[in-house]
C-alpha positions in Angstrom: 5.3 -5.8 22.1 4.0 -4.3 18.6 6.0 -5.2 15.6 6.7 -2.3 13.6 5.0 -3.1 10.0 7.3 -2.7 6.9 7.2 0.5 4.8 4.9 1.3 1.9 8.2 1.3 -0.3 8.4 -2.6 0.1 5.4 -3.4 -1.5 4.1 -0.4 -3.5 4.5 -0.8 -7.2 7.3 1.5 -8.0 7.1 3.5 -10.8 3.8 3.3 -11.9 2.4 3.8 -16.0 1.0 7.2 -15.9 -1.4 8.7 -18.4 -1.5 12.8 -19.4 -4.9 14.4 -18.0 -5.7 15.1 -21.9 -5.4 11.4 -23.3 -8.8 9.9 -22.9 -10.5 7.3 -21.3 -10.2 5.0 -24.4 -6.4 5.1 -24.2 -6.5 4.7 -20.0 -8.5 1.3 -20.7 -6.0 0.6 -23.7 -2.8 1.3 -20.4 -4.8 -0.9 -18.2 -5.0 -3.6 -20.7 -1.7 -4.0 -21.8 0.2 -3.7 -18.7 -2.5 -5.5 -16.5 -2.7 -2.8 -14.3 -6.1 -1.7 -12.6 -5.1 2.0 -11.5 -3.4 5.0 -13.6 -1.8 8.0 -11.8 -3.0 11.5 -14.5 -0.1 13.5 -14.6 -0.4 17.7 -16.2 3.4 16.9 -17.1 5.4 16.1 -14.1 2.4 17.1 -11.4 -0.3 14.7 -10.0 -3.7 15.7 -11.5 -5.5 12.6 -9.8 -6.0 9.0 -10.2 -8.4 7.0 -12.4 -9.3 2.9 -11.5 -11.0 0.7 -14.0 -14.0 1.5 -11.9 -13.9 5.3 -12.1 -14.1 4.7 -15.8 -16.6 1.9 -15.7 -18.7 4.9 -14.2 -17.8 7.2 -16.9 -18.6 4.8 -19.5 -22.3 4.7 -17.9 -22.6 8.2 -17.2 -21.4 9.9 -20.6 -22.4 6.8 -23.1 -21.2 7.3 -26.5 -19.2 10.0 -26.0 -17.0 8.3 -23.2 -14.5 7.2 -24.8 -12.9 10.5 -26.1 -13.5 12.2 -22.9 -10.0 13.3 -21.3 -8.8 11.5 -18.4 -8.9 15.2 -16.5 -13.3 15.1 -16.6 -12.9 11.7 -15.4 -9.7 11.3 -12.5 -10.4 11.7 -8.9 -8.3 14.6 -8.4 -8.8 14.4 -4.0 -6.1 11.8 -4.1 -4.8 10.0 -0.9 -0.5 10.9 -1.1 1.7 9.3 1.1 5.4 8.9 1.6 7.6 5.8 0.6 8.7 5.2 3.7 4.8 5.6 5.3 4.5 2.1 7.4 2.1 0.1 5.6 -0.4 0.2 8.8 -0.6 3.5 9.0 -1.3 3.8 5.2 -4.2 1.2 5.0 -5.9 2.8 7.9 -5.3 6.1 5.8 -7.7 4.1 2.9 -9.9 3.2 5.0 -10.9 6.4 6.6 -10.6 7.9 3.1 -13.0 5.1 1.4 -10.2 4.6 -1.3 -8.5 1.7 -2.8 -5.6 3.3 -3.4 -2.7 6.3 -2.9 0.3 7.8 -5.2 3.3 7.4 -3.4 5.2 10.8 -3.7 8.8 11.9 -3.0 10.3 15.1 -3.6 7.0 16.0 -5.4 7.3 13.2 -7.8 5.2 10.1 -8.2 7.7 7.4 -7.6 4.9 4.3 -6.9 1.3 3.9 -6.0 0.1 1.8 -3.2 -3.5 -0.2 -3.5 -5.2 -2.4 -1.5 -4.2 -5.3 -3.6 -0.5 -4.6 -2.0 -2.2 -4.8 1.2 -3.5 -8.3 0.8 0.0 -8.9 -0.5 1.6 -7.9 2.4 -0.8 -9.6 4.6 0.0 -12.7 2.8 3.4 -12.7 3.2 3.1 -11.8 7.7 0.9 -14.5 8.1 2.3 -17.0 5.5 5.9 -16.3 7.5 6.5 -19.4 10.4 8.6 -18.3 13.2 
């Protein structure tokens, strides 16, 4: 009998830092730092722009040089972003990165971003099933 796996909810981080699409990748690393994060949802206000990972701008910062760190956040976010559901089970989800070639997806509810989901949180998850005795 297949267990049913837990939902995204129960493991995503839940309301994530966001950055505006016109602060720049200077102030993303500066997010990242202080709150020891590794992904930033880019928000035009209350809307999902895309997402930007340390190394989306580790590629920036090759590609563009000096000028990369005033570029905004909008020339640099991956703006084909994976969205899923809170309640998405978490197997359905990962296999949703996987065929996607991402590390991570904003969790969205009523059009808001209420949590993102990476593949850190899978390994947590994993973790935790296998680290349970029955």
């Amino acid at each position: 009998m297949k267990r049913h796996a837990p939902q995204v909810r129960e493991y995503m981080t839940h309301l994530p830092v966001e950055a505006e699409k016109c602060e720049t990748a200077a102030d993303a690393l500066g997010l990242m730092q202080r709150h020891q994060i590794h992904h930033l949802p880019v928000m035009s206000g209350s809307h999902l722009k895309g997402l930007v990972s340390q190394p989306d701008l580790l590629a920036a910062q090759v590609r563009l040089g000096k000028g990369f760190a005033d570029t905004p956040l909008e020339k640099i976010c991956v703006e084909k972003v994976v969205t899923v559901g809170p309640v998405a089970p978490i197997d359905e989800v990962s296999r949703k990165l996987l065929e996607n070639g991402v590390d991570s997806a904003a969790v969205m509810d009523g059009g808001f971003v209420v949590g993102i989901f990476t593949v850190t949180d899978v390994l947590r998850f994993v973790g935790d099933f296998f680290g349970q005795s029955e």
